[in-house]
Gaussian input, Z-matrix of N, CA and C with variables (Angstrom, degrees):
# hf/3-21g

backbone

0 1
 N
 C     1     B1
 C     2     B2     1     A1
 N     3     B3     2     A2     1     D1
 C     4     B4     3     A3     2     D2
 C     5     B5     4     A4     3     D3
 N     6     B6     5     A5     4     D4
 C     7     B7     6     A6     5     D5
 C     8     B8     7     A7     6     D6
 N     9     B9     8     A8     7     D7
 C    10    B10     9     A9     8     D8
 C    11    B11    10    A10     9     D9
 N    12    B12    11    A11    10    D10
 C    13    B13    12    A12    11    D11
 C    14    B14    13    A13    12    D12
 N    15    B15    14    A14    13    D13
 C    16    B16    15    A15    14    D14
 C    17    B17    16    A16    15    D15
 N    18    B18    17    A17    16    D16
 C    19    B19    18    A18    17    D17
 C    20    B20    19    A19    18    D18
 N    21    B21    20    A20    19    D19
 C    22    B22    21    A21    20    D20
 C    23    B23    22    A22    21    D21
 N    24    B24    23    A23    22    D22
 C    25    B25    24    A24    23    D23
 C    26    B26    25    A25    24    D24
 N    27    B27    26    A26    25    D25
 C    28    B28    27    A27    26    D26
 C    29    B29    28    A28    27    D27
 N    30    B30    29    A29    28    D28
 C    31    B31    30    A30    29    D29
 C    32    B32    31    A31    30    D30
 N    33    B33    32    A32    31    D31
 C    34    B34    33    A33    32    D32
 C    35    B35    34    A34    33    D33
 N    36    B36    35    A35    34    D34
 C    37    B37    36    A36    35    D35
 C    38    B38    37    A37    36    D36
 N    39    B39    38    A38    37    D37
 C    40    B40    39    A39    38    D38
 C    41    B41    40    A40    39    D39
 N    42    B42    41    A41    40    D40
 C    43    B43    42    A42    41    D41
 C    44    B44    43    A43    42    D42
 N    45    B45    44    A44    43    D43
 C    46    B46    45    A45    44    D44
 C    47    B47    46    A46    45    D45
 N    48    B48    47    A47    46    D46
 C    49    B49    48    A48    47    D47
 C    50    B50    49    A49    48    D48
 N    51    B51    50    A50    49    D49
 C    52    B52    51    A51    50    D50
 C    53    B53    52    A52    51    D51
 N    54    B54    53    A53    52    D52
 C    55    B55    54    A54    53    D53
 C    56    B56    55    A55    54    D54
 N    57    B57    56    A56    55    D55
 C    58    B58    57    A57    56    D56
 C    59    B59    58    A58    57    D57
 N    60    B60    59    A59    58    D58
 C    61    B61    60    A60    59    D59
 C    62    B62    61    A61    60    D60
 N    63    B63    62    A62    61    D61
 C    64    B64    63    A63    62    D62
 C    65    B65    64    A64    63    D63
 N    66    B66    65    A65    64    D64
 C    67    B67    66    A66    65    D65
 C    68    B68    67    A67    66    D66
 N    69    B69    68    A68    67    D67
 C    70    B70    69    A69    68    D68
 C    71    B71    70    A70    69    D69
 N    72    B72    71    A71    70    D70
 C    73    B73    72    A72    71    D71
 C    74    B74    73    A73    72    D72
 N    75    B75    74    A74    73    D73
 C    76    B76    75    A75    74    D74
 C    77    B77    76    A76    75    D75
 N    78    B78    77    A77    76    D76
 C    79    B79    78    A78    77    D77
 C    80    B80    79    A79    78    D78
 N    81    B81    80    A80    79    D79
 C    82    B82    81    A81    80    D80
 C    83    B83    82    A82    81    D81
 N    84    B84    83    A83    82    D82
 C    85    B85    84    A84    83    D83
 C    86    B86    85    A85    84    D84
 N    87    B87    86    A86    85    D85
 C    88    B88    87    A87    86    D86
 C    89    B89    88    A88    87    D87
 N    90    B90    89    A89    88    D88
 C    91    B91    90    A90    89    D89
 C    92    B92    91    A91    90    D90
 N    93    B93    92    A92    91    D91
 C    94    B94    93    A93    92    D92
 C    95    B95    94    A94    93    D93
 N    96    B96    95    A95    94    D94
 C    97    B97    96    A96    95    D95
 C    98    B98    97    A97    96    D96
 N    99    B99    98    A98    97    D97
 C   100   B100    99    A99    98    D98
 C   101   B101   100   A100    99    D99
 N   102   B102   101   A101   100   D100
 C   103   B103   102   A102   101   D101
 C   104   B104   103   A103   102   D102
 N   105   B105   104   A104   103   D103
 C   106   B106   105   A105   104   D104
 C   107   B107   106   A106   105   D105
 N   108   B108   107   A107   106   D106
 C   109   B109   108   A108   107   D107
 C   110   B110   109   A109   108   D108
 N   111   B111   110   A110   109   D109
 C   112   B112   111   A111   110   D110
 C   113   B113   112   A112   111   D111
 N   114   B114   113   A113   112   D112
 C   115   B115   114   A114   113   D113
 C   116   B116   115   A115   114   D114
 N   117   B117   116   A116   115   D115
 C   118   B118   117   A117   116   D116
 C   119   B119   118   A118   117   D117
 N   120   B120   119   A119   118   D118
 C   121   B121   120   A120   119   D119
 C   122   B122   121   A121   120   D120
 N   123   B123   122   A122   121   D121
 C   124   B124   123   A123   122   D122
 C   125   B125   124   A124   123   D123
 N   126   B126   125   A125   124   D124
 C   127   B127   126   A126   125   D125
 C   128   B128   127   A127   126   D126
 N   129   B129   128   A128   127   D127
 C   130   B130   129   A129   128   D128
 C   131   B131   130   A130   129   D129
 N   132   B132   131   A131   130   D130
 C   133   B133   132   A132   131   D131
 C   134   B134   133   A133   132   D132
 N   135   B135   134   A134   133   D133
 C   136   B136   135   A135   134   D134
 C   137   B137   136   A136   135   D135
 N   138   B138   137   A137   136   D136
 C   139   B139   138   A138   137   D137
 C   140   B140   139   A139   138   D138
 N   141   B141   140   A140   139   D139
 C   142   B142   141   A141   140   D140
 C   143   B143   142   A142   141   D141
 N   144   B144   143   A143   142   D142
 C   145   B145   144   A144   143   D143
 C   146   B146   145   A145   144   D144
 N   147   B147   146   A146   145   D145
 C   148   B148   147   A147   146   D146
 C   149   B149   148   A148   147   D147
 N   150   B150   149   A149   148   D148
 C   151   B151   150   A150   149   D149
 C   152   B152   151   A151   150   D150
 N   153   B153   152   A152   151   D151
 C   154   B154   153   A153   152   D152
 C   155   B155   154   A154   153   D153
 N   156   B156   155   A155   154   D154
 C   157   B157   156   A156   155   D155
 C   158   B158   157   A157   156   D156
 N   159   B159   158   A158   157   D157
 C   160   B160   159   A159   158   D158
 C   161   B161   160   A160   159   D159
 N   162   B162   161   A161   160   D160
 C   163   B163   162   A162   161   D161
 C   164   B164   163   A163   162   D162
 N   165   B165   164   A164   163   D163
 C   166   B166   165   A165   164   D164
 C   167   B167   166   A166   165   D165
 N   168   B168   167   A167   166   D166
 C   169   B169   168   A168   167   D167
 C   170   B170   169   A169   168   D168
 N   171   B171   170   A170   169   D169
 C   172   B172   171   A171   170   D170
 C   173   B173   172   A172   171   D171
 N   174   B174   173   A173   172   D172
 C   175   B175   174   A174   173   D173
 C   176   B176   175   A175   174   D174
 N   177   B177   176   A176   175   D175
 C   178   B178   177   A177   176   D176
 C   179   B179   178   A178   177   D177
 N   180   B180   179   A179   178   D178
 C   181   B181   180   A180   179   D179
 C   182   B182   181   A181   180   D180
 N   183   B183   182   A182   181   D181
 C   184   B184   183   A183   182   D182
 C   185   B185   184   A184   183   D183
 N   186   B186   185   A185   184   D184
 C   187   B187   186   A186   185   D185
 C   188   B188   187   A187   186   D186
 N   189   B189   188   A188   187   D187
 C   190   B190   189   A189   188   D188
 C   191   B191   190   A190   189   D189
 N   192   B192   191   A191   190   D190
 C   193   B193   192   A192   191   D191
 C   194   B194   193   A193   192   D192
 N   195   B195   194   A194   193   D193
 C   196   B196   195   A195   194   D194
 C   197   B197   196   A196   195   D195
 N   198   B198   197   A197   196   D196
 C   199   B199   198   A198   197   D197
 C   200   B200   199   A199   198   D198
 N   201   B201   200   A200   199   D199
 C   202   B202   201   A201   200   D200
 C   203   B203   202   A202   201   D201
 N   204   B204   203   A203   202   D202
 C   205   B205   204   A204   203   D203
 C   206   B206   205   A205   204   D204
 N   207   B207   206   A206   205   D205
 C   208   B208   207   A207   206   D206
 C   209   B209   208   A208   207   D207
 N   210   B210   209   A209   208   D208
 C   211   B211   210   A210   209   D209
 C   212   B212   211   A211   210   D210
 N   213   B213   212   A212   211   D211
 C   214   B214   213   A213   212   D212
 C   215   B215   214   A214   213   D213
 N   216   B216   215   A215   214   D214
 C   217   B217   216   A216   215   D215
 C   218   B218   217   A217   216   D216
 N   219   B219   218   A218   217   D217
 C   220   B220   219   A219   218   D218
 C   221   B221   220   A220   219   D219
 N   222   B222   221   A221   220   D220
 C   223   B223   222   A222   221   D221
 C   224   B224   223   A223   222   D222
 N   225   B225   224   A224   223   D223
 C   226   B226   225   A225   224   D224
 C   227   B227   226   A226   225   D225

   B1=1.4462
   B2=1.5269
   B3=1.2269
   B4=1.7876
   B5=1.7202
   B6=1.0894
   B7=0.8200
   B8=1.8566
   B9=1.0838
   B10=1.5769
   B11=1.5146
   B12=1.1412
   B13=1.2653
   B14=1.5240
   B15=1.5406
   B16=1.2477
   B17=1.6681
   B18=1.6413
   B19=1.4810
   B20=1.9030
   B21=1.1950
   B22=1.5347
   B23=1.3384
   B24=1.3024
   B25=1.3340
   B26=2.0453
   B27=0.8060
   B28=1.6577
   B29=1.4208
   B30=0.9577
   B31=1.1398
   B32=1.6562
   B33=1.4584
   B34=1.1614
   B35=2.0640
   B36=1.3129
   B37=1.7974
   B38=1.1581
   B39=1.4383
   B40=1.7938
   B41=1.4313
   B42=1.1049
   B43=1.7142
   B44=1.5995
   B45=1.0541
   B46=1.5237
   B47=1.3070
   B48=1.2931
   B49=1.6793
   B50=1.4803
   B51=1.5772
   B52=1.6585
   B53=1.6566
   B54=1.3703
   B55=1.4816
   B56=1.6293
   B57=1.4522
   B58=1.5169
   B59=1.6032
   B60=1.2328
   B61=1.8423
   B62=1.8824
   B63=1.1661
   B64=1.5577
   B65=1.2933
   B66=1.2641
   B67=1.5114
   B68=1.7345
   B69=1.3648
   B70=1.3641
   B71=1.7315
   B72=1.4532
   B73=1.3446
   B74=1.5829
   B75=1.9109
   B76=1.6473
   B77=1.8403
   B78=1.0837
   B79=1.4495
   B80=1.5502
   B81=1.5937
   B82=1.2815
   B83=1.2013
   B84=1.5980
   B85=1.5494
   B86=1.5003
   B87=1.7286
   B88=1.2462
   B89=1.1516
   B90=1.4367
   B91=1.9773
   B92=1.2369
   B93=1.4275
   B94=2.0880
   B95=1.5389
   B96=1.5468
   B97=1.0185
   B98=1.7474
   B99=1.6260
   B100=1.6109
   B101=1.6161
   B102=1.5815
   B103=1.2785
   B104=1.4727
   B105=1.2360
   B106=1.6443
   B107=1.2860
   B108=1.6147
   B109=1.4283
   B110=1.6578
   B111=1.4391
   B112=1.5874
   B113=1.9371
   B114=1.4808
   B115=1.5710
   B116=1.1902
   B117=1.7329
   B118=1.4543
   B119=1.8633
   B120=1.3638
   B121=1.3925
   B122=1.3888
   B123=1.5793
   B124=1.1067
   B125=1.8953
   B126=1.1699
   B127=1.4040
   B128=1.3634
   B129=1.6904
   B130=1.0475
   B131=1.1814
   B132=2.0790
   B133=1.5373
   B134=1.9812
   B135=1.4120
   B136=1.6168
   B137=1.7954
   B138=1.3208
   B139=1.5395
   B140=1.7810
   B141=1.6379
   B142=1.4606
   B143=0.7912
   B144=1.8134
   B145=0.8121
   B146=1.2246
   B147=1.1817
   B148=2.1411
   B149=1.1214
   B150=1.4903
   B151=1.4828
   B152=1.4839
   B153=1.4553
   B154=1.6580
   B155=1.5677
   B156=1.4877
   B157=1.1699
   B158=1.7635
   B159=1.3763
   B160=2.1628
   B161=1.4311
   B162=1.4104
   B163=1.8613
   B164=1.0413
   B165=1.1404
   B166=1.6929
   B167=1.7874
   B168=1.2438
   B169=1.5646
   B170=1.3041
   B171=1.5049
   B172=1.4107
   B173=1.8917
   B174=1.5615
   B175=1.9256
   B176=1.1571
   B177=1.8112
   B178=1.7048
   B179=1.3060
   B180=1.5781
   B181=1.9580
   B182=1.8999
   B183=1.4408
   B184=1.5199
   B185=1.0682
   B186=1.5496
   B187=1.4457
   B188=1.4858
   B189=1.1162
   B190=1.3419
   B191=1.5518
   B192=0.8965
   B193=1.9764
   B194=1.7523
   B195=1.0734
   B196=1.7992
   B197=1.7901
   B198=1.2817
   B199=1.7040
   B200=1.6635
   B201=1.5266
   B202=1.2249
   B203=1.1376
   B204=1.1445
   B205=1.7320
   B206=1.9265
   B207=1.1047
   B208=1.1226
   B209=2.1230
   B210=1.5524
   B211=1.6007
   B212=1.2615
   B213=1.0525
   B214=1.6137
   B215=1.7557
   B216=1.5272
   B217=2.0356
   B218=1.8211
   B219=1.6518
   B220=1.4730
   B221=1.3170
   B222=1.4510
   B223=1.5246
   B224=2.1237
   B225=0.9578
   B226=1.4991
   B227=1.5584
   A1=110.84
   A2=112.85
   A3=116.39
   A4=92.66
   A5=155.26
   A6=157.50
   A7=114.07
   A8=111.56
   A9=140.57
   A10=108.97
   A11=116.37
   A12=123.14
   A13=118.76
   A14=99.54
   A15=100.08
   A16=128.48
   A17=86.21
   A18=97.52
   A19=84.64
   A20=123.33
   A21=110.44
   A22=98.15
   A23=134.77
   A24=136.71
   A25=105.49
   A26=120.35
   A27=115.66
   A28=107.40
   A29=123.24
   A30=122.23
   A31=147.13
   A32=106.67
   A33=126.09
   A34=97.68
   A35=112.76
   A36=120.53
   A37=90.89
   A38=118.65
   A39=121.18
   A40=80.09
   A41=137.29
   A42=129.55
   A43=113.00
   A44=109.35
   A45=111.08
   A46=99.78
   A47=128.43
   A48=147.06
   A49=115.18
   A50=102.74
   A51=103.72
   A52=105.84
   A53=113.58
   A54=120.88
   A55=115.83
   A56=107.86
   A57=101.25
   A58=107.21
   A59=94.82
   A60=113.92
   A61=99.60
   A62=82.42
   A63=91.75
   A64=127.15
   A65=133.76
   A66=149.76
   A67=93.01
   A68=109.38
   A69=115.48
   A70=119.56
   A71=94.80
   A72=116.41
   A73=98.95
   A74=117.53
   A75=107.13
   A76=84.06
   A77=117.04
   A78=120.90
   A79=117.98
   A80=122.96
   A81=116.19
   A82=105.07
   A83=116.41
   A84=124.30
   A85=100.26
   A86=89.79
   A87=101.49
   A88=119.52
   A89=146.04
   A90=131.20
   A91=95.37
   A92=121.38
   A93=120.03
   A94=104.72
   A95=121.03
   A96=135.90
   A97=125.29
   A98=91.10
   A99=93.44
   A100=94.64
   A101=111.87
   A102=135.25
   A103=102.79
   A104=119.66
   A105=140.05
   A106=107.42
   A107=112.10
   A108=123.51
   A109=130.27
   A110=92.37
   A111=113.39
   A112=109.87
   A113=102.57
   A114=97.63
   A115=137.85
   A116=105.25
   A117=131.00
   A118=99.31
   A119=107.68
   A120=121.77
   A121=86.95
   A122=117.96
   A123=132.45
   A124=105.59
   A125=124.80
   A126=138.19
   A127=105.24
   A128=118.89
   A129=123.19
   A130=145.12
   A131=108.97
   A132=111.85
   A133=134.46
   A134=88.15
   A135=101.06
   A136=105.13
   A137=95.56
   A138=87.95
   A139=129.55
   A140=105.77
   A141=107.48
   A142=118.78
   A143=132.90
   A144=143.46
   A145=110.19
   A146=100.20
   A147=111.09
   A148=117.07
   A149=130.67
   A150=139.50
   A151=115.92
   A152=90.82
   A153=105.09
   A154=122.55
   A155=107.39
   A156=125.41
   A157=113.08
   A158=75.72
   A159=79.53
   A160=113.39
   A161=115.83
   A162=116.53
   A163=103.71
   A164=83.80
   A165=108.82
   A166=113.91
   A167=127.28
   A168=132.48
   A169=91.36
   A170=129.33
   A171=123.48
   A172=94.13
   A173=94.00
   A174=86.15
   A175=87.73
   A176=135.52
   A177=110.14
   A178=101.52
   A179=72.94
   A180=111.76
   A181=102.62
   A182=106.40
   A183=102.52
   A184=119.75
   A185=122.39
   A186=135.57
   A187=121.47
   A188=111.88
   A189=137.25
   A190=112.81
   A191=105.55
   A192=110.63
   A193=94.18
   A194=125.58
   A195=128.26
   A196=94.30
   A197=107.26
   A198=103.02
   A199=111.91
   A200=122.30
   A201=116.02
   A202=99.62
   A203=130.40
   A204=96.01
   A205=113.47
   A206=112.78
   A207=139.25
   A208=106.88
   A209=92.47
   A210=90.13
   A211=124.68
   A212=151.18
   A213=145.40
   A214=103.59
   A215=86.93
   A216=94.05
   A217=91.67
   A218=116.99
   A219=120.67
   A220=120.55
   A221=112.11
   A222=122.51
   A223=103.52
   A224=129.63
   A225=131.88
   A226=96.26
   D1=-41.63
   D2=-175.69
   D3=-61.57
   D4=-64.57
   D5=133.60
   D6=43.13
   D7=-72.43
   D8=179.71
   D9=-73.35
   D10=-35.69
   D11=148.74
   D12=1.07
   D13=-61.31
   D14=177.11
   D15=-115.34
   D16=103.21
   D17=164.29
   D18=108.59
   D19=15.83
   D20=-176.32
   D21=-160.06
   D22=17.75
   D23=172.32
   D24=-48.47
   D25=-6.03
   D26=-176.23
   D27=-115.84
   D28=-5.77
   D29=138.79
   D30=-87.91
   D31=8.54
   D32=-155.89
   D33=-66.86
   D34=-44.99
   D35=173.99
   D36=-32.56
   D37=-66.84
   D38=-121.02
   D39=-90.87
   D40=-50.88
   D41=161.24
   D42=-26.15
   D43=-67.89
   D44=-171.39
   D45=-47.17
   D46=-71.32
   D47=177.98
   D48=-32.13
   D49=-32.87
   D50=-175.16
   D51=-94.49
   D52=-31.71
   D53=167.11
   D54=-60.57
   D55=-31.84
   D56=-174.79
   D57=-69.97
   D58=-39.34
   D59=-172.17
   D60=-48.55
   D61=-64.15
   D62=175.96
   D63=-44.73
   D64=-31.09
   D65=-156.62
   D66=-103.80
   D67=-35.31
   D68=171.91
   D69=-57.82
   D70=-54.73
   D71=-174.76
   D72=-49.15
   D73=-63.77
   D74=-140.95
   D75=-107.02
   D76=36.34
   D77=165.84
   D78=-73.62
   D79=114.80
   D80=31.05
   D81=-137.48
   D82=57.89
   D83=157.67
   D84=-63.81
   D85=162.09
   D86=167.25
   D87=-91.94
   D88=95.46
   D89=-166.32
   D90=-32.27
   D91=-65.57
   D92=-160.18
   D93=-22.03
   D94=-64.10
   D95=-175.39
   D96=-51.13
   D97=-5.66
   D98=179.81
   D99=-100.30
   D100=-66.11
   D101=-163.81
   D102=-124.67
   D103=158.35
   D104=164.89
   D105=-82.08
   D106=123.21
   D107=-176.19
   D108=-41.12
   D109=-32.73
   D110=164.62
   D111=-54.59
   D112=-49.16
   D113=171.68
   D114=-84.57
   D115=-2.24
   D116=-177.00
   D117=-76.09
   D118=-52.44
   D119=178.88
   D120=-53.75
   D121=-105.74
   D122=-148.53
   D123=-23.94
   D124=-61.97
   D125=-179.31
   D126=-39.95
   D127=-58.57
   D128=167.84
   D129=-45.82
   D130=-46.37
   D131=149.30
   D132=-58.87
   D133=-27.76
   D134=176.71
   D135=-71.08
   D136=-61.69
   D137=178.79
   D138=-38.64
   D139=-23.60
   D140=174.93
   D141=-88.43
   D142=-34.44
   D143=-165.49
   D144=-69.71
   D145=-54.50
   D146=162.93
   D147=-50.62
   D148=-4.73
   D149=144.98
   D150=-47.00
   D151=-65.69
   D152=-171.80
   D153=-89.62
   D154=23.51
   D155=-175.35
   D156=44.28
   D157=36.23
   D158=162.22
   D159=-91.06
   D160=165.96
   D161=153.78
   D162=-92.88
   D163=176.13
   D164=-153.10
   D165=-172.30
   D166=114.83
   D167=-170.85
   D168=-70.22
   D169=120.29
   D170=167.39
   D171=-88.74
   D172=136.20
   D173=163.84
   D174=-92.78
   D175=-65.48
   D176=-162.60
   D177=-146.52
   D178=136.73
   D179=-168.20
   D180=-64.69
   D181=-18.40
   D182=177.20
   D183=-75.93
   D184=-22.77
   D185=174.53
   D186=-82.73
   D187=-37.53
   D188=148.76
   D189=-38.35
   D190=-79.33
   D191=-169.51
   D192=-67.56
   D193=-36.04
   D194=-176.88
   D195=-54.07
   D196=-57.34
   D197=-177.23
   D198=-62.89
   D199=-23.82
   D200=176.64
   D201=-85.19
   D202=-43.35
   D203=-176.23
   D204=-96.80
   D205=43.32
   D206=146.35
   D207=-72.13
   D208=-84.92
   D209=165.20
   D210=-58.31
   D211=-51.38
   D212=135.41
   D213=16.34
   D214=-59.31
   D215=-144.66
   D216=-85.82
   D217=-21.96
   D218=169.37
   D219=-69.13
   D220=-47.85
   D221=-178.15
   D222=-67.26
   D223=-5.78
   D224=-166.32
   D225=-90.66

């Protein structure tokens, strides 16, 4: 969340709300075991930012697309 901070602080709710959803969804894996927390963040700040049509350095596009079709598989 500190993360968004910059340049996305107004979105910070709908973040929390979409992360909880999520934690709901791939419960009760462990994330570590998918991705390294370092890429869990990073994916996570990019993914919002790409909301708000910010950039954003993706390190990995696998962690990235895993959270979209997270929403994909919510929105169905």
């Amino acid at each position: 969340m500190e993360t968004l901070n910059d340049g996305a602080l107004h979105i910070a709710e709908e973040a929390h709300h979409i992360m909880n959803n999520h934690s709901i969804m791939i419960y009760p894996i462990d994330i570590e075991t998918l991705f390294e927390t370092n890429k869990w963040i990073n994916a996570y700040e990019c993914y919002f930012k790409n909301m708000l049509g910010l950039k954003c350095e993706l390190q990995s596009i696998d962690a990235f697309n895993f959270i979209q079709q997270l929403d994909l598989n919510n929105n169905s």
